[in-house]
C-alpha positions as a printed Julia matrix, in Angstrom:
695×3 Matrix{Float64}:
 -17.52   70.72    0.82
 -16.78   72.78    3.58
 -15.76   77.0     2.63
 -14.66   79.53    5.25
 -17.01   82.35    4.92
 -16.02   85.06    7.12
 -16.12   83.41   10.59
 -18.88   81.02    9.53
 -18.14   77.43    8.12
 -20.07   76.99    4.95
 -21.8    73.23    4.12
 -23.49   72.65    0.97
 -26.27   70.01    1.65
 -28.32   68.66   -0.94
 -32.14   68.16   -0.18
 -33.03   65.0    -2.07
 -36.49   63.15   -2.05
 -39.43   61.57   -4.34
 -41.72   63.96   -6.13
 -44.41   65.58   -4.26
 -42.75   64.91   -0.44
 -42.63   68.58   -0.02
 -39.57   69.11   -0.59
 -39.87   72.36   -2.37
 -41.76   73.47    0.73
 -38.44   72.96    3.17
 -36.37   74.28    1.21
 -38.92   77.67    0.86
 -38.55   77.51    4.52
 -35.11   76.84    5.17
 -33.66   79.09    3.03
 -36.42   81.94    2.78
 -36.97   81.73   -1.29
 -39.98   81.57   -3.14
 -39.59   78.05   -4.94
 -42.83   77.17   -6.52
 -44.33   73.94   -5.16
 -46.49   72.09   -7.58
 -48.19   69.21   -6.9
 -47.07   67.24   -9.66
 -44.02   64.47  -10.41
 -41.04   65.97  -12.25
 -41.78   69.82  -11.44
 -38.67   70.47  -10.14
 -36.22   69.88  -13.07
 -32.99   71.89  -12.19
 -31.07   73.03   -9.4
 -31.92   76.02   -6.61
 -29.77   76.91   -4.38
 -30.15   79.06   -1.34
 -28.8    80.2     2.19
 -29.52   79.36    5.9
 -27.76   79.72    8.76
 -27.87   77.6    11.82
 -25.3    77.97   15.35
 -22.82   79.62   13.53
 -22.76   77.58   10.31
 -24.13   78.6     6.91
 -25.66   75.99    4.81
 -25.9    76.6     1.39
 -29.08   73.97    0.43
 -28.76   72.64   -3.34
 -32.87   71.17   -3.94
 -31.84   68.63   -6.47
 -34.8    67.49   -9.08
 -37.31   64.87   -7.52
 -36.24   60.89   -7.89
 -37.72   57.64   -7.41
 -34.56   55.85   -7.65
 -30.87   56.51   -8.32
 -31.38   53.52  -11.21
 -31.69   56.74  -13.25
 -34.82   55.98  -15.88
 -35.52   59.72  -16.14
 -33.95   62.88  -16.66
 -34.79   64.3   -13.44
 -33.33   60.97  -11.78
 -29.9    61.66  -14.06
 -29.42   65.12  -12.33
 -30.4    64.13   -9.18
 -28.19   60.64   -8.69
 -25.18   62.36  -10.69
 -25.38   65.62   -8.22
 -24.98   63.08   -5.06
 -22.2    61.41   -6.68
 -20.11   64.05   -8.01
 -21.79   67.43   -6.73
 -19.7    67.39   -3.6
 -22.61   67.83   -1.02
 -21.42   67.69    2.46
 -24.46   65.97    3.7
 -27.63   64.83    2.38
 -31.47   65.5     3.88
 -33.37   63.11    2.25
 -37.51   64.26    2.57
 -40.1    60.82    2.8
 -43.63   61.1     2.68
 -44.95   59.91    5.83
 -48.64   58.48    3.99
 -46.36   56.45    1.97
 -42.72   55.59    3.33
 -42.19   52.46    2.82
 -41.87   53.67   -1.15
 -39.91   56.47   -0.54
 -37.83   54.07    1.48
 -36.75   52.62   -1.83
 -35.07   56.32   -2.6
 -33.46   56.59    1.06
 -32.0    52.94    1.2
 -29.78   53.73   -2.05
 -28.74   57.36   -0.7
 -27.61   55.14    2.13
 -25.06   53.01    0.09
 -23.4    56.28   -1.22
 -23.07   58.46    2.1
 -23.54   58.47    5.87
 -24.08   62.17    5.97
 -27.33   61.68    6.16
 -30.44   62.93    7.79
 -34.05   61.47    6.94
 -37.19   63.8     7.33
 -40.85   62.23    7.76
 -42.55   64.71    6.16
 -46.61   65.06    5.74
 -47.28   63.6     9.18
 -50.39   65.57    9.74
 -51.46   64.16    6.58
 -50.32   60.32    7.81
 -51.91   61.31   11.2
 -55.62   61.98    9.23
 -54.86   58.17    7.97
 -54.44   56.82   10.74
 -50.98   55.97    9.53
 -48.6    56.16   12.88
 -44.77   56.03   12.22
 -42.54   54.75   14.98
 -39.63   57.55   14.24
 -37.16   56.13   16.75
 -37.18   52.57   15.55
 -36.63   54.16   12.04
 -33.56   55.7    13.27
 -32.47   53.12   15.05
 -32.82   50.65   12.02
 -31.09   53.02    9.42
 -27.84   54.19   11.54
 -29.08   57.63   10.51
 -30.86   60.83   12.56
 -34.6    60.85   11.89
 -36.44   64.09   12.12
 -40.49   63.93   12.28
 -42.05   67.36   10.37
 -45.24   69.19    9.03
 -43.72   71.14    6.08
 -45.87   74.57    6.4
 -44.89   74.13    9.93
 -41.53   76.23    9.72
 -40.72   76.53   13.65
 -40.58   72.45   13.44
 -37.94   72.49   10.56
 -35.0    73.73   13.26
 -34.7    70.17   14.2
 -33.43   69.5    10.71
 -30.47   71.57   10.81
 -29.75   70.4    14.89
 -29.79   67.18   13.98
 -27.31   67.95   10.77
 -24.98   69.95   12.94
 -25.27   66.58   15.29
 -23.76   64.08   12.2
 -21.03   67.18   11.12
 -19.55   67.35   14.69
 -19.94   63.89   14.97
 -17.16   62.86   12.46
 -16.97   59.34   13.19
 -18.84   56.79   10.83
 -21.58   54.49   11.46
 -22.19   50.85   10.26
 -23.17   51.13    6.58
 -26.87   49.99    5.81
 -25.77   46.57    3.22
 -28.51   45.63    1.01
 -27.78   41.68    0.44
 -28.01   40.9    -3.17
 -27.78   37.48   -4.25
 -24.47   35.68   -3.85
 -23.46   35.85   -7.89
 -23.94   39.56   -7.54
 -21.97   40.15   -4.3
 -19.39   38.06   -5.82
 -18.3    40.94   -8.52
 -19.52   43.66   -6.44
 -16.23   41.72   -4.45
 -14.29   42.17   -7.19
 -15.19   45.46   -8.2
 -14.65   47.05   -5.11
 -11.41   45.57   -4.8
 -10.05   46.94   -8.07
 -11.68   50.73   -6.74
  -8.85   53.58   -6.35
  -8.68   54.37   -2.53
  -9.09   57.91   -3.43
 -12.57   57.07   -4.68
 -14.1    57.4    -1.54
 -14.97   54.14    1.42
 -16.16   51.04    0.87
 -19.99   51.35    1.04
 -19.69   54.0    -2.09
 -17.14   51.68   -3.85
 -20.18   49.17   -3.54
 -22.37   51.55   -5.13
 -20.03   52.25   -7.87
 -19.6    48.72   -8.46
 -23.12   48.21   -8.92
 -23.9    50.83  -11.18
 -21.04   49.38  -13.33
 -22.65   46.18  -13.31
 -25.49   47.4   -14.45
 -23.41   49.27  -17.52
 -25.57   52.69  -17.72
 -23.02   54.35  -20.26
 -23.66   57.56  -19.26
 -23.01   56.94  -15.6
 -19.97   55.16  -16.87
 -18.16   57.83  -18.57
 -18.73   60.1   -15.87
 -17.26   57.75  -13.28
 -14.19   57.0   -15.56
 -13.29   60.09  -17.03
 -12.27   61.21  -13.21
 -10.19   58.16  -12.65
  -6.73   57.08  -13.66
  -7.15   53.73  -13.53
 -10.58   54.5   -15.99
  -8.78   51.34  -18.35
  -8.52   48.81  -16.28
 -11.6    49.53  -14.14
 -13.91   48.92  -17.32
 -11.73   46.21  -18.29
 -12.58   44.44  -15.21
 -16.78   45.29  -15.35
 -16.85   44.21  -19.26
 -15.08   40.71  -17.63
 -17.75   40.72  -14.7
 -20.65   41.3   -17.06
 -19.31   38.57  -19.0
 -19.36   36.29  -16.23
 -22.98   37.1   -15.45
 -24.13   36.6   -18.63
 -22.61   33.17  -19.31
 -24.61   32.42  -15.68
 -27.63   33.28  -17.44
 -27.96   36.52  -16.31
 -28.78   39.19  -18.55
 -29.05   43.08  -18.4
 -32.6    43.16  -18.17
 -32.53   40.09  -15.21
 -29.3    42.26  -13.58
 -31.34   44.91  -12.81
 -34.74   43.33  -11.83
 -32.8    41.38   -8.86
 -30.94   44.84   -7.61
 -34.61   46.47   -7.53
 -36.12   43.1    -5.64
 -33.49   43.22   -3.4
 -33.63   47.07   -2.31
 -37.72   46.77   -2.12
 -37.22   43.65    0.15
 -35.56   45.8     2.75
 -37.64   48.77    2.29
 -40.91   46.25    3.08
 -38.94   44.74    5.97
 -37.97   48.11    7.44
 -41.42   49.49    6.71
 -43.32   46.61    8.11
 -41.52   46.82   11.87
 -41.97   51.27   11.93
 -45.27   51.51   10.43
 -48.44   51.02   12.21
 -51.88   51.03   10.61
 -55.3    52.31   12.46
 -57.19   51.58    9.51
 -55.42   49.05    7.15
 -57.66   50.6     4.36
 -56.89   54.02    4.89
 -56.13   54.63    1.45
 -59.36   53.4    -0.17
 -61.07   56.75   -0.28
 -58.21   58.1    -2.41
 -58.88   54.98   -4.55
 -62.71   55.63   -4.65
 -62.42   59.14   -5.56
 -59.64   57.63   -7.98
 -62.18   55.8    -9.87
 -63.92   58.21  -10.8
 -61.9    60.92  -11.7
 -59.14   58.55  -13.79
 -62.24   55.93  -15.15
 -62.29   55.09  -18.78
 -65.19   57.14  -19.09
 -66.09   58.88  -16.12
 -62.11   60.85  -16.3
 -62.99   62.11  -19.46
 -66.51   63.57  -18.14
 -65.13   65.1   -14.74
 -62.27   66.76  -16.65
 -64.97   68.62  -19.01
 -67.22   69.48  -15.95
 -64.05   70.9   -14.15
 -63.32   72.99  -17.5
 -66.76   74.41  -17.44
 -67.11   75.44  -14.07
 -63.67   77.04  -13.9
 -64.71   79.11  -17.06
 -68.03   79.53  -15.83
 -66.4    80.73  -12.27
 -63.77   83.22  -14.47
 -66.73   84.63  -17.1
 -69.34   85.46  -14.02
 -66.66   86.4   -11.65
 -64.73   89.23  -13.68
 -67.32   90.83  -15.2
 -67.95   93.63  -12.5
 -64.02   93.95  -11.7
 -63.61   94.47  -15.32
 -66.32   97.24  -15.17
 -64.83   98.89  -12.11
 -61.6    98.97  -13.65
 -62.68  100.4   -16.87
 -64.14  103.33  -14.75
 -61.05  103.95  -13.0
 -59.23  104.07  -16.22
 -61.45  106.21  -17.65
 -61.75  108.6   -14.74
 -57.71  108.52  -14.54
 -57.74  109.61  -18.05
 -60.28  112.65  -17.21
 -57.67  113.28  -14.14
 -54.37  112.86  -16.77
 -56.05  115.41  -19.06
 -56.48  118.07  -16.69
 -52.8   117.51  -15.18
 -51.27  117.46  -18.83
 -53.27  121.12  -19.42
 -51.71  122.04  -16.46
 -48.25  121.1   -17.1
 -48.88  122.87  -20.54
 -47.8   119.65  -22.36
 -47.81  120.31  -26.29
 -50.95  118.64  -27.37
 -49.19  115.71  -29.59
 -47.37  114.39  -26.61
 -50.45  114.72  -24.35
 -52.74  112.7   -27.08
 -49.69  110.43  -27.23
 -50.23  109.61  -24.15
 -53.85  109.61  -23.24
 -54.83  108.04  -26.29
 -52.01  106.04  -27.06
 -50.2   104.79  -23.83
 -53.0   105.09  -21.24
 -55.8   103.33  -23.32
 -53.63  100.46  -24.38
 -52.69   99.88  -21.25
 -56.11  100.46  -19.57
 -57.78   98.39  -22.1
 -55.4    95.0   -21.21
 -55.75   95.59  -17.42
 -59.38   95.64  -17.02
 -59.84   93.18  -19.31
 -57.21   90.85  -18.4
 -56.44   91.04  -14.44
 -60.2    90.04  -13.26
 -59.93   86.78  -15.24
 -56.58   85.75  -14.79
 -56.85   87.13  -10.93
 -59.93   84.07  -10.88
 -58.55   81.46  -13.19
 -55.35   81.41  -12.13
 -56.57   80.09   -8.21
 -59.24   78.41   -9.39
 -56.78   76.4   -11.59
 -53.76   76.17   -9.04
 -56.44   74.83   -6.1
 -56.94   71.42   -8.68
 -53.14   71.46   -8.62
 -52.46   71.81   -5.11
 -55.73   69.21   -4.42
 -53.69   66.8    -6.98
 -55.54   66.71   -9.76
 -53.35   67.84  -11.82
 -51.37   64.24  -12.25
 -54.65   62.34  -12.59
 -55.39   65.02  -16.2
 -51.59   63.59  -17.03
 -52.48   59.92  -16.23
 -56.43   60.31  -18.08
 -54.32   61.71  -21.18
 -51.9    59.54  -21.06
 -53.5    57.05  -23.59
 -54.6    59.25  -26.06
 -51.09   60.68  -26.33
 -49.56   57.23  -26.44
 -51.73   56.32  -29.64
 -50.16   59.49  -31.48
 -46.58   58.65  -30.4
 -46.41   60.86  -27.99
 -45.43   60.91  -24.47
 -48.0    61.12  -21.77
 -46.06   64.06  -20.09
 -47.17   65.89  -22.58
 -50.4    66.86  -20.96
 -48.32   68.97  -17.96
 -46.43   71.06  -20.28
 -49.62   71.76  -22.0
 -51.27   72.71  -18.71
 -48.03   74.64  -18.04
 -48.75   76.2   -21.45
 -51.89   77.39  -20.39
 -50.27   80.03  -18.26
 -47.8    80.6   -20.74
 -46.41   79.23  -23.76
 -42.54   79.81  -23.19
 -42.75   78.49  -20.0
 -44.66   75.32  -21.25
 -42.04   74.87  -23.81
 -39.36   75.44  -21.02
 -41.4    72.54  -19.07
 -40.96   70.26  -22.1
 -37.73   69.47  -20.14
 -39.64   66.89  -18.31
 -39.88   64.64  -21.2
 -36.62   62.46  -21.64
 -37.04   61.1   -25.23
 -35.53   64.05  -27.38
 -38.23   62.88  -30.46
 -40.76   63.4   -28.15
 -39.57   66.37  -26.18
 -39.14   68.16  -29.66
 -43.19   67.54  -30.58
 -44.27   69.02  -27.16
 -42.25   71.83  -28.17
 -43.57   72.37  -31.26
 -46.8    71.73  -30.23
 -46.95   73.52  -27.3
 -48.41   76.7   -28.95
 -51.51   75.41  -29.79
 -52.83   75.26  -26.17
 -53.87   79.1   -25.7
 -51.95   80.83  -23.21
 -53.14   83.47  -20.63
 -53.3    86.38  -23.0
 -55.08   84.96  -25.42
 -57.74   83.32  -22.77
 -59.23   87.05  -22.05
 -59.17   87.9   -25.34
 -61.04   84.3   -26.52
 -63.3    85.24  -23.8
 -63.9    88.38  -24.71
 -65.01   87.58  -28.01
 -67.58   84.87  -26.63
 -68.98   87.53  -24.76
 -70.07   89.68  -28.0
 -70.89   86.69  -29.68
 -73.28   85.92  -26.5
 -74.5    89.91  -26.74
 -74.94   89.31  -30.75
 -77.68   86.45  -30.01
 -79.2    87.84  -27.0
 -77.07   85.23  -24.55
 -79.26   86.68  -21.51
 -79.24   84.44  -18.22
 -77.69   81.85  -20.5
 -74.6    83.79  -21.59
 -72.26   82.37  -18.48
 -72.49   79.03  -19.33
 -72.91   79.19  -22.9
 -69.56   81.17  -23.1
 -67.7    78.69  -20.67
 -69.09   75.76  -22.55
 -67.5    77.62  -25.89
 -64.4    77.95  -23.72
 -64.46   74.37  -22.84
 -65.23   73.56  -26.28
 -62.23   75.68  -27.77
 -59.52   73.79  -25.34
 -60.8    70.61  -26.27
 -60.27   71.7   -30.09
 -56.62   72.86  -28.65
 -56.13   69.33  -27.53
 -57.36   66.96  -30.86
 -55.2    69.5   -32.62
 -52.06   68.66  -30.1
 -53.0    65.56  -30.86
 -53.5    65.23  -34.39
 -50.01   67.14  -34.61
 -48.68   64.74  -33.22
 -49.64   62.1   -34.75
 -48.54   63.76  -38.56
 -45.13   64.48  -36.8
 -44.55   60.62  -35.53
 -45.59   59.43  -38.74
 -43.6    61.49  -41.08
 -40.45   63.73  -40.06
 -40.24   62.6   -36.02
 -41.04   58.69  -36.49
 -40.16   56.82  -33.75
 -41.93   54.33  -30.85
 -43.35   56.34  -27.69
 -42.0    56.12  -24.37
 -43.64   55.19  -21.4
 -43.19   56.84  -17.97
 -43.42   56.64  -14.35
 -46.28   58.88  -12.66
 -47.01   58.62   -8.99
 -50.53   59.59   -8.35
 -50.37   61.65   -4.91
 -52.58   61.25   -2.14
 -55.49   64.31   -2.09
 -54.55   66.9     0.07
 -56.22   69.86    1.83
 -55.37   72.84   -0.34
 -52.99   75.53    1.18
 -55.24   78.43    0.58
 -52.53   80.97    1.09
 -49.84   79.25   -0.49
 -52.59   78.76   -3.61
 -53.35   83.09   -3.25
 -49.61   83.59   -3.24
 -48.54   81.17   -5.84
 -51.36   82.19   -8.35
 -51.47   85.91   -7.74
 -47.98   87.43   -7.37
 -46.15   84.15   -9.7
 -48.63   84.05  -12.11
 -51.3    86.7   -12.41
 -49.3    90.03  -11.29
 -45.86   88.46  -13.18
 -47.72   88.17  -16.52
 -49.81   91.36  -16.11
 -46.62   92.99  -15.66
 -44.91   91.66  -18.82
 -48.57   92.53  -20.57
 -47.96   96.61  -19.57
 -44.66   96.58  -20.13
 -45.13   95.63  -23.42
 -48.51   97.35  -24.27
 -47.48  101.11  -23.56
 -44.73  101.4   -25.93
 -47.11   99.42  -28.62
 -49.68  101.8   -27.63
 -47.38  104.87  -28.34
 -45.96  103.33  -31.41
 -50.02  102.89  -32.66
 -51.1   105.94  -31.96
 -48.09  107.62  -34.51
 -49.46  105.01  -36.96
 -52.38  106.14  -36.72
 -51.69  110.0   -37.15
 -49.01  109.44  -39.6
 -50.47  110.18  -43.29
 -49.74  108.54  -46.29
 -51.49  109.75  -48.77
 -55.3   110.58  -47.69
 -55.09  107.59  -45.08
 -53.12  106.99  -41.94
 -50.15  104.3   -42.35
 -51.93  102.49  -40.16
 -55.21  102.05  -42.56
 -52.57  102.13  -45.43
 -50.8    98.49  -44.08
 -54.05   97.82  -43.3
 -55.74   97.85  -46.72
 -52.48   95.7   -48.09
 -53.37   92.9   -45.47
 -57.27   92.96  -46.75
 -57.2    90.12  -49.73
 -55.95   87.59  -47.45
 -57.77   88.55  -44.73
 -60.93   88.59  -46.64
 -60.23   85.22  -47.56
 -60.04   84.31  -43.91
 -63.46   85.71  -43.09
 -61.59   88.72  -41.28
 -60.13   91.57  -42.76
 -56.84   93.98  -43.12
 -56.48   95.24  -39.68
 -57.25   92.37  -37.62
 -54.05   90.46  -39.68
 -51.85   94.24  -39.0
 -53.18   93.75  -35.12
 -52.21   89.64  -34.91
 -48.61   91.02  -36.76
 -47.79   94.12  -34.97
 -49.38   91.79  -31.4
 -45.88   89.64  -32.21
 -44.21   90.65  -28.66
 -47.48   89.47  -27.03
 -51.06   88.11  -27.35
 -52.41   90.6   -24.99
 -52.64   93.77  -27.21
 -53.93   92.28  -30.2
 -57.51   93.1   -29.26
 -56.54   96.85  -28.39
 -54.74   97.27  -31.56
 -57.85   96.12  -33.69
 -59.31   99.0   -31.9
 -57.13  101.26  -32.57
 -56.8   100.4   -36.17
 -61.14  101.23  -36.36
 -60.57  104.31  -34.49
 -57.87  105.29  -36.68
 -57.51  108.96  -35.03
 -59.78  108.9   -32.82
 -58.14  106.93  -30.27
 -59.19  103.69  -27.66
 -62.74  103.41  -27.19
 -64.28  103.45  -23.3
 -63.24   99.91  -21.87
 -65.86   99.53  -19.44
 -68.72   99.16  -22.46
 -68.86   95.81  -24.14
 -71.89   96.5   -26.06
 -69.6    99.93  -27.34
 -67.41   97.23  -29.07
 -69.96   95.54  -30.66
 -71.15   98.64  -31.92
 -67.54   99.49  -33.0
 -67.28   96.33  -34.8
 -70.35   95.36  -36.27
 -69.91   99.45  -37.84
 -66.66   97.94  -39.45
 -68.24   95.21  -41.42
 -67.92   92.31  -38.45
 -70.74   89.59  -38.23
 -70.98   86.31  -36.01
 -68.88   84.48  -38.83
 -66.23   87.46  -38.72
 -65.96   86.55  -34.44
 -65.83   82.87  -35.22
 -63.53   83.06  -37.27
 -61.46   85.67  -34.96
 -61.76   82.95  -32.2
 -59.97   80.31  -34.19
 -57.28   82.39  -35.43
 -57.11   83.39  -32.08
 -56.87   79.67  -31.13
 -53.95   78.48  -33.69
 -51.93   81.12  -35.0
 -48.0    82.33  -34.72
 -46.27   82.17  -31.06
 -45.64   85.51  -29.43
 -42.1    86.51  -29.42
 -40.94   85.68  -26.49
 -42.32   81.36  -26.8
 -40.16   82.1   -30.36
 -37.06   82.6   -28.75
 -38.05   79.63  -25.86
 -38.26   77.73  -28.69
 -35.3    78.62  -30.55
 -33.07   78.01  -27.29
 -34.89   74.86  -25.96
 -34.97   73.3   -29.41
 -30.99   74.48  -30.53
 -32.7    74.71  -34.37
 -33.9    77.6   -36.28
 -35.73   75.1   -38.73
 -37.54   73.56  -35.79
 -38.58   77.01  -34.77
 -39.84   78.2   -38.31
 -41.57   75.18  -37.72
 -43.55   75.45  -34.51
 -44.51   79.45  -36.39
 -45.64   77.46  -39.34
 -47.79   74.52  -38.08
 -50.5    76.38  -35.74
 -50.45   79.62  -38.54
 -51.53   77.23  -41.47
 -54.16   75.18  -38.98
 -55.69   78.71  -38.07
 -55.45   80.03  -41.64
 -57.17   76.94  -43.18
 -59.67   76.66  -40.65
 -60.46   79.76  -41.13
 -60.69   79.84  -44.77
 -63.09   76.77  -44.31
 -65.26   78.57  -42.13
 -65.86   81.68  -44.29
 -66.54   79.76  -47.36
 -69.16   77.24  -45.59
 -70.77   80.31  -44.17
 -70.83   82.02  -48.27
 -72.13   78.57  -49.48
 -74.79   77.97  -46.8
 -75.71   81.7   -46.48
 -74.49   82.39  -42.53
């Protein structure tokens, strides 16, 4: 609705669209934001808003959540068809793919019925153009009633047009012809009767049409929304309950309703699409479908997602090494610089080991050991997303999450998870059965998250240094990477299936997931999106947590109680169980006290050997091992470190996700409990094989 803002006229206009149009990528451009762009259906699941300003207007532009159809089956759907019905958008610009319109058509056609405001952009031409795919944009117009803008999305001098052509429909003010979709005569016949019955106030008579359709169809939710703002709410339903009545004494049930509305709107999508779209190749799709069988075969998927694994580990392990080396240096020099300023300063001696040994080397010691990997994996993992492979892992898994009871959506929030846990659990949003939704979350924590990547890493490394890994250590650690996700996901799995068979029964749901058509990668885009929103926002979180850990350690450490330091003292109490575990007293006080984050768990364990002595030089991995293996550690001891790395307790902050995405403080004592006793009994297991068989 229109709002004076100073001598600017505000319009709020909604940017609708299928998933992966681009959509995201306009509205970056429109409005100047950041909005991630992933290349994956259902990523956008709530609103953003932001500002542009165009010849003296401001827009404020609302990017609803990604739809297929207004026939809400989804969440995402929901938001976005309830938004355009009762959000109060001034106009709509609704974003088509132009390497597949004639499906997105099936989208546009319905935003049609409910508004004239209205202003299609072909987006992805390039992309059609590469095809061969040629789309005749004034016919288009000219057959929808509505302005028709032709764009490249990363092209942001083209997107002007948009907002011209918007400011053309505003000043306008008169309304076109309304685009009818001609159901069969039993339909239109209570759509008649509907409509008729309609409040004027409810707005003209191609949205009363809409209305009466959705009431038809009797999706309660819709329903009660569209009642509870009408007077007349009693007789209106009165008059649907009679119409569906009608229908079904015709014959026609729910299920039969609804398949002739979808016919109906696809038959004038094909017809539209058939006179605007011209094809240079009429098998200009079959390379996608080649590479397609392949990479989502019943056997081959499987194989290509392992070999992808590998060589993104295998890219991470042989890429960070020598960053991780340089950046040990410079922390180590910096603390030789430090030193010298603190004995200049004259800074009492407590506070200046404080914070050499305590702040400085924590913080050092999760820097060079986790920017270098996460500065690699993080691209390396965002290129398959922005390629669009990431929807082809969700279709491959699909399956096996179906056989547990699970829903196949799963598989993005674990990928999600794989950055970080909280916002995995945050992405469980995209999963529309609540049963389901609620084992994702739970479940969630067993895919490792960033932090505990570089430290699972790490440890592979001194197991490789322990056996002489030589040339071989690379791959042999990636393939143990590899090998330790794929353990993440039969445990996801094998969750799941306990949970759907005892407290969370229920039948799975199945889903819609468009497979995209490849696309060049965005280089820049993938630099920006992986390095300042991933990498640089989690390394931040890791230091701002780490150097008041690192503090709080070191006064552990030279706090006496008795003839030990408290922190050997909780350390010895932990010992019985962690001896148990194949581990021992201060790893357990490390994974405890590591609560706020995975990161300094490794630094801690450290610090606990050191006791006084402070953080050992970071730039020496054969210095750990010597560290360790001096404090009683063995291959078993890292095994068995790597799998209670692998399933044990969320940090803090996935906790509180939980806690606030689930509404339940039993469900999240739950998700603590279920990867803590997996990693505890696996662990147990391991130590006592290794007794019996003499490891």
């Amino acid at each position: 609705m229109n709002k004076e803002n100073g001598d600017l006229m505000m319009r709020t206009v909604a940017l609708a669209g299928n998933p992966n149009v681009g959509k995201s990528t306009i509205f970056n451009a429109l409005t100047g934001l950041k909005q991630h762009t992933g290349n994956w259906s259902g990523k956008t699941v709530s609103y953003a808003k932001g500002l542009c300003q165009y010849e003296g207007h401001t827009y404020n532009v609302v990017d609803i959540p990604g739809a297929y159809s207004l026939l809400a089956h989804s969440k995402e759907e929901e938001v976005a068809r309830d938004y355009l019905c009762f959000g109060g958008a001034d106009g709509v610009v609704v974003v088509c793919d132009g390497t597949c319109l004639e499906r997105n058509l099936n989208l546009l056609l319905q935003i049609l019925e409910l508004t004239d405001k209205v202003v299609v952009c072909v987006n992805l031409l390039d992309e059609a153009a590469k095809k061969g795919i040629k789309i005749n944009l004034p016919l288009l117009e000219e057959k929808l009633g509505v302005p028709v803008v032709g764009t490249v999305a990363h092209h942001k001098e083209e997107l002007g047009s948009i907002l011209k052509r918007l400011e053309e429909i505003f000043a306008a003010g008169e309304k076109r012809e309304a685009v009818y979709i001609n159901y069969p005569d039993y339909i239109e016949e209570e759509i008649g009767r509907l409509t008729n019955i309609l409040p004027q106030e409810i707005g003209d008579k191609a949205y009363k049409r809409w209305l009466a359709l959705r009431l038809l169809e009797g999706d309660q939710g819709f329903k009660e929304t569209l009642l509870a703002q009408n007077s007349k709410a009693e007789e209106i339903e009165k008059e649907a309950e009679e119409s569906r009545k009608r229908l079904q004494e015709r014959g026609i049930a729910k299920e039969t309703l609804a398949d002739e509305i979808v016919t109906a709107i696809l038959r004038k999508a094909q017809r539209i699409a058939e006179e605007v779209i011209y094809y240079e190749n009429e098998d200009c799709h079959q390379k996608d479908r080649r590479i397609d069988r392949i990479l989502t075969g019943k056997i081959s998927g499987y194989i290509c997602m392992a070999l992808f694994l590998v060589a993104i580990f295998w890219l991470t392990i042989v890429g960070a090494n020598y960053p991780s080396e340089l950046l040990g240096i410079f922390f180590d020099r910096g603390e030789i610089f430090l030193a010298d300023l603190f004995v200049q300063l004259r800074l009492p001696e407590a506070l200046s080991a404080l914070l050499l040994e305590g702040v400085w080397r924590t913080v050092g010691w999760v820097v060079a050991v986790m920017l270098p990997p996460m500065a690699i994996f993080f691209p390396l993992f965002t290129l398959l997303e922005d390629v669009g492979y990431l929807p082809r892992i969700a279709y491959n898994l699909d399956k096996p999450f179906k056989c547990c009871k699970a829903c196949g959506k799963q598989a993005l929030t674990m990928c999600m998870g794989l950055g970080c846990n909280a916002v995995g659990v945050m992405g469980c949003r995209i999963i529309d059965s609540p049963r389901e939704r609620l084992m994702a979350i739970l479940t969630n924590s067993l895919m490792p998250c960033n932090g505990r990547l570089s430290a699972l890493i790490m440890l592979f490394s001194l197991l490789a240094l322990a056996k002489g890994g030589g040339e071989l250590g690379g791959i042999g650690i990636a393939l143990g990477m590899s090998a330790l996700l794929v353990m993440s996901l039969f445990a996801t799995l094998l969750i799941n299936k306990l949970l759907s068979q005892t407290i969370l029964k229920g039948v799975p749901s199945s889903f819609v997931l468009e497979l995209p058509s490849y696309r060049k990668p965005q280089i820049a885009q993938v630099l920006v999106r992986s390095v300042f929103e991933r990498t640089l926002l989690v390394l931040k979180r890791a230091v701002v947590v780490a150097a008041p850990v690192g503090a709080l350690l070191w006064v552990l450490a030279n706090i006496s109680a008795g003839e030990m330091s408290l922190l050997s003292y909780l350390a010895a109490k932990l010992d019985g169980i962690g001896s148990l575990m194949g581990l021992d007293g201060v790893i357990l006080l490390a994974f405890i006290l590591g609560l706020p984050a995975n990161e300094i768990v490794v630094p801690i364990i450290i610090m606990g050997y050191l006791a006084e002595k402070g953080l050992v030089e970071t730039s020496s991995l054969s210095q750990l091992q010597e560290l360790f293996w001096a404090n009683g550690w063995n291959e078993v001891t890292v095994i068995c470190l790597l799998v209670f790395m692998l399933f044990h307790w969320p940090c803090a902050t996935t906790i509180w996700t939980i806690r606030k995405e689930s509404g339940s403080l039993k469900w999240s004592l739950l998700a603590i409990l279920l990867p803590t006793f997996l990693g505890m009994s696996l662990c147990i297991v391991i130590n006592l094989a290794a007794k019996v068989f003499g490891f």
